[in-house]
MILO-900016 format. One record per residue (C-alpha): residue in three letters; x, z, y; residue number from 0. Coordinates in Angstrom, 1 decimal, always signed. Layout:
pt residuo: ALA&u: X&w: Z&v: Y&num: NUM
...
END
This chain:
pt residuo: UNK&u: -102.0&w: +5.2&v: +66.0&num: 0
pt residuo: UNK&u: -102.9&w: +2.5&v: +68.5&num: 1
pt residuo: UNK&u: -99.5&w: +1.7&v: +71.1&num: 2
pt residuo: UNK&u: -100.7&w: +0.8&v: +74.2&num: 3
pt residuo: UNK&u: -98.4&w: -2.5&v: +73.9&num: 4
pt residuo: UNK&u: -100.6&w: -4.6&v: +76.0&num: 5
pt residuo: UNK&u: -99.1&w: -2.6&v: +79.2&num: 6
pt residuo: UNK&u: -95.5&w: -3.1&v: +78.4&num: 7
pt residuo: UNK&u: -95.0&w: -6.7&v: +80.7&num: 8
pt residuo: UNK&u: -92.1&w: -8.4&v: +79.0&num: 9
pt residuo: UNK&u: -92.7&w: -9.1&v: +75.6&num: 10
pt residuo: UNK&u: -90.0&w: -8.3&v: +73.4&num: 11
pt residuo: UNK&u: -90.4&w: -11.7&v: +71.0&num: 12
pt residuo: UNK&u: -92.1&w: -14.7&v: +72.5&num: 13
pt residuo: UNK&u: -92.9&w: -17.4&v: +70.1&num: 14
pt residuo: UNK&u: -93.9&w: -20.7&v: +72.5&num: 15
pt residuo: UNK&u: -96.0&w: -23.6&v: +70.8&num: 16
pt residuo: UNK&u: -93.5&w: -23.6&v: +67.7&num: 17
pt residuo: UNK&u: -93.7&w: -26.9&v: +65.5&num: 18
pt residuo: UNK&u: -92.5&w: -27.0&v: +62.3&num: 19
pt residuo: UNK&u: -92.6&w: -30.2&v: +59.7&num: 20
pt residuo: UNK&u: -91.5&w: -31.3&v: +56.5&num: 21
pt residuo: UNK&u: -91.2&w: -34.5&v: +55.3&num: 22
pt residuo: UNK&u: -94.7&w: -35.4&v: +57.9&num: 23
pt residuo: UNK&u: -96.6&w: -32.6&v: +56.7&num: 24
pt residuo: UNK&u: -97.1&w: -29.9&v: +60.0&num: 25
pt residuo: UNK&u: -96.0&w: -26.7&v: +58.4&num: 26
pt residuo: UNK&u: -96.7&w: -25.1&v: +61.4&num: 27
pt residuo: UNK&u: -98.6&w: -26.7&v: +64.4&num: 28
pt residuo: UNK&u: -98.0&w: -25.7&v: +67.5&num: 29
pt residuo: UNK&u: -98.5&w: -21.7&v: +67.3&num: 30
pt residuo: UNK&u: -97.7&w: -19.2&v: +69.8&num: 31
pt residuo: UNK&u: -97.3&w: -15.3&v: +69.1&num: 32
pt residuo: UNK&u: -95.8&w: -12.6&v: +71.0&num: 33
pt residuo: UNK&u: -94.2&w: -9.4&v: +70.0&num: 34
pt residuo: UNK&u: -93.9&w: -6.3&v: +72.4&num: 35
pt residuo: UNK&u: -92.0&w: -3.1&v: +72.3&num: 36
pt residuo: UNK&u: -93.0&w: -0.6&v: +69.4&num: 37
pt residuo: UNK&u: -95.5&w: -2.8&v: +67.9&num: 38
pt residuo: UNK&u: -96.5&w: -3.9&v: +64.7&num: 39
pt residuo: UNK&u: -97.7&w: -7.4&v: +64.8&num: 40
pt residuo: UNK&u: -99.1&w: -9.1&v: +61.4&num: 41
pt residuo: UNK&u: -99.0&w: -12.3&v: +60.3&num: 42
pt residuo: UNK&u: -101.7&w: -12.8&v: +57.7&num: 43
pt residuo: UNK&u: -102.9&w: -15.9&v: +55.7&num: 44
pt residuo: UNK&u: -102.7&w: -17.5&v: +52.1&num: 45
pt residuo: UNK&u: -99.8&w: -18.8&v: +50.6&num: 46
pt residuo: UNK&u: -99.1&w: -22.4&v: +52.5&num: 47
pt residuo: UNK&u: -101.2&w: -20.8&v: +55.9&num: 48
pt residuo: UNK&u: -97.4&w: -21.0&v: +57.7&num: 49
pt residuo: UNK&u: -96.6&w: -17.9&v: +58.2&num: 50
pt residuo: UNK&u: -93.1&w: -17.1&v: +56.6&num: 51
pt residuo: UNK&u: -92.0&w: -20.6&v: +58.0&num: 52
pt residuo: UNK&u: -93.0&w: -19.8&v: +61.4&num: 53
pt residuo: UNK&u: -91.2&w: -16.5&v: +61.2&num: 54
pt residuo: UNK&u: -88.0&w: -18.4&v: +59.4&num: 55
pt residuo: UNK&u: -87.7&w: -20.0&v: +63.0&num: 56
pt residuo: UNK&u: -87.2&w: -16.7&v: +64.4&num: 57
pt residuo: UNK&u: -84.7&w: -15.3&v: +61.5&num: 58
pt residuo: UNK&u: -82.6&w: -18.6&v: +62.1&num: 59
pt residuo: UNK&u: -83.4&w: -19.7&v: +58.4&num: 60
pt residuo: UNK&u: -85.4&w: -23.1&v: +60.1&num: 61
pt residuo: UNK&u: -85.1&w: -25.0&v: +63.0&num: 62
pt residuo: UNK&u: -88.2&w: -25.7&v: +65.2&num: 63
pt residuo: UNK&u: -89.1&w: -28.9&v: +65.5&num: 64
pt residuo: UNK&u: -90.5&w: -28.1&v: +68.9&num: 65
pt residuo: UNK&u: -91.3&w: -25.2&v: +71.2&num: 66
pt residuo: UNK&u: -89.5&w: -22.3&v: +72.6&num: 67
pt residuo: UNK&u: -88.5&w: -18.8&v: +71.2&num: 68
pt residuo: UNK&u: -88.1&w: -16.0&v: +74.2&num: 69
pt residuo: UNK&u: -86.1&w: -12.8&v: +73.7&num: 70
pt residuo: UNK&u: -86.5&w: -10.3&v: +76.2&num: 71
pt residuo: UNK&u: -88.2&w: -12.7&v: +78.5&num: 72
pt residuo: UNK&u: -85.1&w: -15.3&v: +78.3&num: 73
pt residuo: UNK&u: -84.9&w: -18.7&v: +76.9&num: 74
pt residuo: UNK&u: -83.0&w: -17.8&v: +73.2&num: 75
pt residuo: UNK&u: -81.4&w: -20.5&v: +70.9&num: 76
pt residuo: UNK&u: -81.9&w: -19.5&v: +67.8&num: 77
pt residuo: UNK&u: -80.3&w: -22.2&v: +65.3&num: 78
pt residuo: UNK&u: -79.3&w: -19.6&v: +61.8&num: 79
pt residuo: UNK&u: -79.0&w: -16.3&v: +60.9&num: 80
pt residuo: UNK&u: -76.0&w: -15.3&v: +62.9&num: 81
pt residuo: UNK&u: -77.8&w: -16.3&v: +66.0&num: 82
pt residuo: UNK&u: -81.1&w: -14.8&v: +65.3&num: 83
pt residuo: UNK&u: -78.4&w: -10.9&v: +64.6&num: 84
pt residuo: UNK&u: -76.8&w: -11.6&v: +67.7&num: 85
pt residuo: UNK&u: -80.4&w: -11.4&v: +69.0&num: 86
pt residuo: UNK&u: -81.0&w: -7.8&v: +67.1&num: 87
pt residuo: UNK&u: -83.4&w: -9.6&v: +64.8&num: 88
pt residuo: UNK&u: -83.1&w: -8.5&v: +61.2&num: 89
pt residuo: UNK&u: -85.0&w: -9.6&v: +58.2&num: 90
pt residuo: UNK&u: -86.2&w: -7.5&v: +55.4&num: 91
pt residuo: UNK&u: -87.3&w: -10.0&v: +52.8&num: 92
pt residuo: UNK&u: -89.2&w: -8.6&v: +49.7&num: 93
pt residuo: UNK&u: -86.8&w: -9.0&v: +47.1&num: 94
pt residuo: UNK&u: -84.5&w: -6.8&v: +49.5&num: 95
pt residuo: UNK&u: -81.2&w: -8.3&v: +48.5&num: 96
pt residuo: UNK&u: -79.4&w: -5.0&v: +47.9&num: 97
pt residuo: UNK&u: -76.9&w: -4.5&v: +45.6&num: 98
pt residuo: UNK&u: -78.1&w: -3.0&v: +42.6&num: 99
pt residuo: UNK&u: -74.8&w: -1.4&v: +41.3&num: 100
pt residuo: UNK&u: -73.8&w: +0.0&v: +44.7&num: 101
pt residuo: UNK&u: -74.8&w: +3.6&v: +46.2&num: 102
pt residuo: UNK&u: -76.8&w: +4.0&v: +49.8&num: 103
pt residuo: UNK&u: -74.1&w: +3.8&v: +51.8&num: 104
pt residuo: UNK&u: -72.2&w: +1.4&v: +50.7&num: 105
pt residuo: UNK&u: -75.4&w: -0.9&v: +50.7&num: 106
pt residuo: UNK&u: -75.5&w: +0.1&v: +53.8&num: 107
pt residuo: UNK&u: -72.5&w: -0.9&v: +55.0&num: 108
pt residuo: UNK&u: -71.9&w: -4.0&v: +52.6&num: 109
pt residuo: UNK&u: -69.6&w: -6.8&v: +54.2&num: 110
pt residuo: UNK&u: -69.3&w: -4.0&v: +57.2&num: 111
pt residuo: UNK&u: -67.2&w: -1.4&v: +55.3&num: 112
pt residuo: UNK&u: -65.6&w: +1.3&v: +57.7&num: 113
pt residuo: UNK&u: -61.8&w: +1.4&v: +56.7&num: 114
pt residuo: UNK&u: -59.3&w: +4.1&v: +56.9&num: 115
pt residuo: UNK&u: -56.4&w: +3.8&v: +59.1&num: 116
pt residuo: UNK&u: -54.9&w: +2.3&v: +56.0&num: 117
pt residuo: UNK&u: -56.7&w: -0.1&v: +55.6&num: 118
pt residuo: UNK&u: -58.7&w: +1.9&v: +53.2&num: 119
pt residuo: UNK&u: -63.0&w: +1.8&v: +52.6&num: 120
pt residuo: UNK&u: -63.4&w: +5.1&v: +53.5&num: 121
pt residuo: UNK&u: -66.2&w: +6.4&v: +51.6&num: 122
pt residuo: UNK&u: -66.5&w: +9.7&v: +53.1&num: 123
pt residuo: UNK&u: -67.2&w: +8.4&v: +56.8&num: 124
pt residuo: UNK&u: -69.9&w: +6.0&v: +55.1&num: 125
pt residuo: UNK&u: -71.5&w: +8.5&v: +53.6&num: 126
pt residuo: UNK&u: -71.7&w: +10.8&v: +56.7&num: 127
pt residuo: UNK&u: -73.2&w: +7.5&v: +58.9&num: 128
pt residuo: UNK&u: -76.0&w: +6.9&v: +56.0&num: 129
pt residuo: UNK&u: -76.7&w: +10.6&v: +55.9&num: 130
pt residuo: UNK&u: -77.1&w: +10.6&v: +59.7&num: 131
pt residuo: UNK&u: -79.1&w: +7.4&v: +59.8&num: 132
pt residuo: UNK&u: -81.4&w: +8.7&v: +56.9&num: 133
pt residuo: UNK&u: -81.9&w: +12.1&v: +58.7&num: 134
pt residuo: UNK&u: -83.8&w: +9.9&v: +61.5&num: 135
pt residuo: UNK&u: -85.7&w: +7.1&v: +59.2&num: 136
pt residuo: UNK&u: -86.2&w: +9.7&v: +55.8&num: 137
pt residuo: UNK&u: -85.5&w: +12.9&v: +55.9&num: 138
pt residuo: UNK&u: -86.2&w: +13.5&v: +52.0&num: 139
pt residuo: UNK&u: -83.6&w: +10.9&v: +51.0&num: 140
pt residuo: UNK&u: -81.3&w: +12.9&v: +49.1&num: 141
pt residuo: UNK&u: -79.7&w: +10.3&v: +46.4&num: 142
pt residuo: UNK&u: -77.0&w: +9.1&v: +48.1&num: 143
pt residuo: UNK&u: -74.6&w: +8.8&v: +44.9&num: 144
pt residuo: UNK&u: -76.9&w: +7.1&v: +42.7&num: 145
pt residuo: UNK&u: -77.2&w: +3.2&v: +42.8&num: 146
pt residuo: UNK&u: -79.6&w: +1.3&v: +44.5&num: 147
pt residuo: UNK&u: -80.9&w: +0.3&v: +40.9&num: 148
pt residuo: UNK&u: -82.5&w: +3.7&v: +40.0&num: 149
pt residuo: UNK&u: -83.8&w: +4.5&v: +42.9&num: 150
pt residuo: UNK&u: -87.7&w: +3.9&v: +43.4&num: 151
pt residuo: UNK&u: -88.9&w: +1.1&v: +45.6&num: 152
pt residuo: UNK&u: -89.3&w: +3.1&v: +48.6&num: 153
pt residuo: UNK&u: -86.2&w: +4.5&v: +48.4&num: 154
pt residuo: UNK&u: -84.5&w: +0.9&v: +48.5&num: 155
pt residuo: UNK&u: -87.0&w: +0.1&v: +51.6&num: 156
pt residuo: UNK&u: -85.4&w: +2.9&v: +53.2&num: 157
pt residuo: UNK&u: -82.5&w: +1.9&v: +52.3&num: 158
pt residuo: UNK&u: -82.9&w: -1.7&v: +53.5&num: 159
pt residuo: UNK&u: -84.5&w: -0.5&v: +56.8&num: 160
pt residuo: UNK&u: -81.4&w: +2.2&v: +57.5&num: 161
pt residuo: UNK&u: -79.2&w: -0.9&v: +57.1&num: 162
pt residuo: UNK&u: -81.2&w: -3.2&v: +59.7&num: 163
pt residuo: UNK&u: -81.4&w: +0.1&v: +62.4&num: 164
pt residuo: UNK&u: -77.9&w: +1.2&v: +61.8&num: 165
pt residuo: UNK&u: -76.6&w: -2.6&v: +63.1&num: 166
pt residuo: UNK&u: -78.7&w: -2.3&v: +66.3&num: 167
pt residuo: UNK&u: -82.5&w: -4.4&v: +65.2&num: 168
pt residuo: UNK&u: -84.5&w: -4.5&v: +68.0&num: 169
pt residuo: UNK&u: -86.6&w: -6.5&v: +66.3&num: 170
pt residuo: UNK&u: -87.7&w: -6.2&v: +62.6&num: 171
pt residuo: UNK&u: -89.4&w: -8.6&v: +60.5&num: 172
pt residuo: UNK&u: -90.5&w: -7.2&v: +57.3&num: 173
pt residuo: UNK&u: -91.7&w: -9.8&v: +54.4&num: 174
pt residuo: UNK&u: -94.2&w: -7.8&v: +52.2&num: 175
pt residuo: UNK&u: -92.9&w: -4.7&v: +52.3&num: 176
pt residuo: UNK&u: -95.6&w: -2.8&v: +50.4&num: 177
pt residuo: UNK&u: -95.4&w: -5.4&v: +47.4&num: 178
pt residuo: UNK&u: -95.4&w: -3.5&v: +44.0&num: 179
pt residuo: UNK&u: -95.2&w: -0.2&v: +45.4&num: 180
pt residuo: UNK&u: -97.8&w: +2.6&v: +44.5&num: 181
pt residuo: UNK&u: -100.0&w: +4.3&v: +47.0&num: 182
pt residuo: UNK&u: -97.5&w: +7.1&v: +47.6&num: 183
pt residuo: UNK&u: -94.4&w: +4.9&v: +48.1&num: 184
pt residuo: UNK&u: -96.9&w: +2.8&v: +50.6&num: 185
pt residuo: UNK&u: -97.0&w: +5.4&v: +52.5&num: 186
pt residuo: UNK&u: -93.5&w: +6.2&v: +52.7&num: 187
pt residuo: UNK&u: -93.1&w: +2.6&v: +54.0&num: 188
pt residuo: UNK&u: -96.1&w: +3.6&v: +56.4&num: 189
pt residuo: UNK&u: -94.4&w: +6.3&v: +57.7&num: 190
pt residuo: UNK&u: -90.7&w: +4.6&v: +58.1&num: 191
pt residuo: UNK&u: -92.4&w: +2.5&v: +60.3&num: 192
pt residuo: UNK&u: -94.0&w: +5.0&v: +62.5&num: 193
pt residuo: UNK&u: -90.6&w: +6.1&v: +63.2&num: 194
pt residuo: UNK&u: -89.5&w: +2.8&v: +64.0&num: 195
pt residuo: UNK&u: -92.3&w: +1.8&v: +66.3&num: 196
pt residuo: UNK&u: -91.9&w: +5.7&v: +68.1&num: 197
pt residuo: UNK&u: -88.0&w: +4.4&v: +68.7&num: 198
pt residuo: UNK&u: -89.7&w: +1.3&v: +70.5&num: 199
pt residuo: UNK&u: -88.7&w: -1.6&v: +67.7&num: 200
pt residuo: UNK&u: -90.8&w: -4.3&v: +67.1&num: 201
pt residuo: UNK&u: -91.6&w: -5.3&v: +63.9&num: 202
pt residuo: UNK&u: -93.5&w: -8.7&v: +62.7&num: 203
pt residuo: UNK&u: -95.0&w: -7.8&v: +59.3&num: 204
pt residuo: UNK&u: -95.9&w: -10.7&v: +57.1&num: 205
pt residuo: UNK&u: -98.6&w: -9.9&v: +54.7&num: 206
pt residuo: UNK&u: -101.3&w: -11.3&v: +52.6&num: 207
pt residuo: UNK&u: -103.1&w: -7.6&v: +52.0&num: 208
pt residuo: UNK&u: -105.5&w: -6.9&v: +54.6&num: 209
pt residuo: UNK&u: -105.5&w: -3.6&v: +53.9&num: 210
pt residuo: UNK&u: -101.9&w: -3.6&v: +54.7&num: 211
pt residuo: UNK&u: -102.2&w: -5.2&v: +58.2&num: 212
pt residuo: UNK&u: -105.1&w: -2.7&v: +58.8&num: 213
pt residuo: UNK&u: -102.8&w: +0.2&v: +58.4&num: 214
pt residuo: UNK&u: -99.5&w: -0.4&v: +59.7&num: 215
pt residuo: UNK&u: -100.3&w: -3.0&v: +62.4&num: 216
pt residuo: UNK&u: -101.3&w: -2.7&v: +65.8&num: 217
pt residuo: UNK&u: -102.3&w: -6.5&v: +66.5&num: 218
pt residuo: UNK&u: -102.7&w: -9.3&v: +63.7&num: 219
pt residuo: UNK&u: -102.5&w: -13.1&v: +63.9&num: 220
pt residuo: UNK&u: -103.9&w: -15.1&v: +61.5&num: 221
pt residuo: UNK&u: -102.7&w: -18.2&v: +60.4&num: 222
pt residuo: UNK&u: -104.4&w: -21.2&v: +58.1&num: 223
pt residuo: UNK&u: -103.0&w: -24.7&v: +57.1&num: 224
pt residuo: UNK&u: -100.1&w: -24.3&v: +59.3&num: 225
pt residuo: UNK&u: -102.2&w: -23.7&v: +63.0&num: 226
pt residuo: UNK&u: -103.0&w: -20.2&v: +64.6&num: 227
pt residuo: UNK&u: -106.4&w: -19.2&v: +63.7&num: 228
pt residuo: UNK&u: -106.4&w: -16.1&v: +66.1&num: 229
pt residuo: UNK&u: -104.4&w: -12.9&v: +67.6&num: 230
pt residuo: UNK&u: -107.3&w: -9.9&v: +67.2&num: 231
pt residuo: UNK&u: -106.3&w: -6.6&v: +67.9&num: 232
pt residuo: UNK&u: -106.4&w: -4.6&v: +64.6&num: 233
pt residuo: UNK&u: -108.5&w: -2.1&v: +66.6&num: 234
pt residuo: UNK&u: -111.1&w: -4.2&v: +67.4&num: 235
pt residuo: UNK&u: -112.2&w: -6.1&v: +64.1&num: 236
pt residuo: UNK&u: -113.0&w: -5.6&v: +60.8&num: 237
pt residuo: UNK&u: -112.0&w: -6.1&v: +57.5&num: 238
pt residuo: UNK&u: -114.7&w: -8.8&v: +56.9&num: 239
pt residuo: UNK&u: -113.6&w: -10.5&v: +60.4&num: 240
pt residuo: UNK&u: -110.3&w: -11.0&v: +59.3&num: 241
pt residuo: UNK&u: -111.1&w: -12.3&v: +55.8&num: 242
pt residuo: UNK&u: -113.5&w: -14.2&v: +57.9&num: 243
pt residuo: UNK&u: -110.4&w: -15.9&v: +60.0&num: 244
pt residuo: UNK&u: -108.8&w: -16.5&v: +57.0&num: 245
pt residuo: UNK&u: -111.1&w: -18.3&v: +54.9&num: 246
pt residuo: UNK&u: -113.4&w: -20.4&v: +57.7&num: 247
pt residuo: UNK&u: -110.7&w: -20.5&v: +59.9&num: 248
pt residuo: UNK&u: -112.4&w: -19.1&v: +62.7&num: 249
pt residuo: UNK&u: -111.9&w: -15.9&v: +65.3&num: 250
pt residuo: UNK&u: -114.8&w: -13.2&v: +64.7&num: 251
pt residuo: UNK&u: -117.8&w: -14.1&v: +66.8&num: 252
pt residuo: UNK&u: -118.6&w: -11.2&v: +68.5&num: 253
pt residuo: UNK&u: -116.3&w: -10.2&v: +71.4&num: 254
pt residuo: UNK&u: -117.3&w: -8.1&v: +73.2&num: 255
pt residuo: UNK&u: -114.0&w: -8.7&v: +75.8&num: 256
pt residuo: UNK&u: -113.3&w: -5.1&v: +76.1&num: 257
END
């Protein structure tokens, strides 16, 4: 499902000539990428292309060395975590960091707990918020007693995405988040993030499966040795293209500038 993106003016995430080094060595060499409004944008290369550090500038985990971050069309200072939350950017990183022995809800609510007027966790009103949020994100998640450890590892992505929604993400950046799973729990993942794209969040999916980006994104960059090889949309190129940007570091030749 293609989102006409390209027509929404103000993107939501605007990533400005970012520079990124360590110890000398360019991590990341003055990229740019944009994200709009109910778009899936990839970030695809090997590991070392760039990508996750370019996006740690963005979740707050790095400081740029140079360039500027937009938000919204305005100048954002994003300098850790707490910043980049204040911004309504959330991270899901692949391990997930959920707590294995906890249920749903109160992963959901971890270090956010609703209290009584006692003082109290009140279980009973986290329960009913995860119930409501699942209704919207995955309407067959029913195991809301059982720990996060049993469930099956599309269950804790849903579970992982609820939190991020529930806390107001406007933006989503998702670290492999089809890593280890089977087809059908792929496509759970695949339809969670239809839903999130029809409620207009952005997400930046960071990937090294082309197959992934071809499904679930609308546009995908592609990064090598730390600079920006290209920003295709998926629409428009093939698998070989993009392997092609990947490995020779080149855009596809053939545009045809529709």
């Amino acid at each position: 499902m293609q989102h006409a993106a390209e027509n929404s003016t103000t993107p939501l995430v605007e990533m400005r000539d970012i520079q990124i080094s360590f110890g000398g060595i360019k991590a990341v060499d003055h990229v740019s990428v944009d994200l709009f409004p109910g778009e899936v944008a990839g970030l695809l290369g090997h590991n070392g292309a760039g990508k996750s550090t370019l996006i740690k500038a963005l979740s707050g985990a790095y400081r740029a060395d140079g360039g500027e971050i937009f938000i919204n069309g305005e100048k954002a200072a994003i300098n850790n975590p707490r910043d980049a939350r204040a911004y309504n950017i959330e991270t899901i990183y692949q391990t997930l960091a959920l707590a294995d022995n906890l249920n749903a809800a109160s992963n959901l609510f971890l270090g956010r707990e609703i209290l009584t007027p006692l003082g109290m966790v009140d279980d009973d009103a986290m329960e009913a918020e995860t119930r409501k949020i699942m209704q919207r994100l995955n309407p067959n998640f029913s195991a809301f007693s059982t720990p996060v450890s049993a469930l099956s590892g599309g269950q804790r992505q849903s579970v992982a995405i609820a939190r991020a929604v529930y806390f107001n993400a406007r933006i989503l950046i998702m670290d492999e988040p089809t890593a280890a799973l089977g087809p059908q729990e792929t496509r759970m993942v695949a339809e969670l993030i239809d839903q999130l794209k029809s409620e207009g969040i952005g997400i930046f999916l960071i990937s090294h499966d082309i197959h992934d980006v071809m499904q679930l994104c609308d546009r995908v960059s592609v990064m090598k040795n730390g600079r920006l090889v290209g920003t295709e949309r998926v629409a428009d190129v093939t698998e070989d293209d993009i392997l092609g940007m990947i490995i020779l570091g080149k855009p596809p030749e053939r545009n045809s500038g529709t």
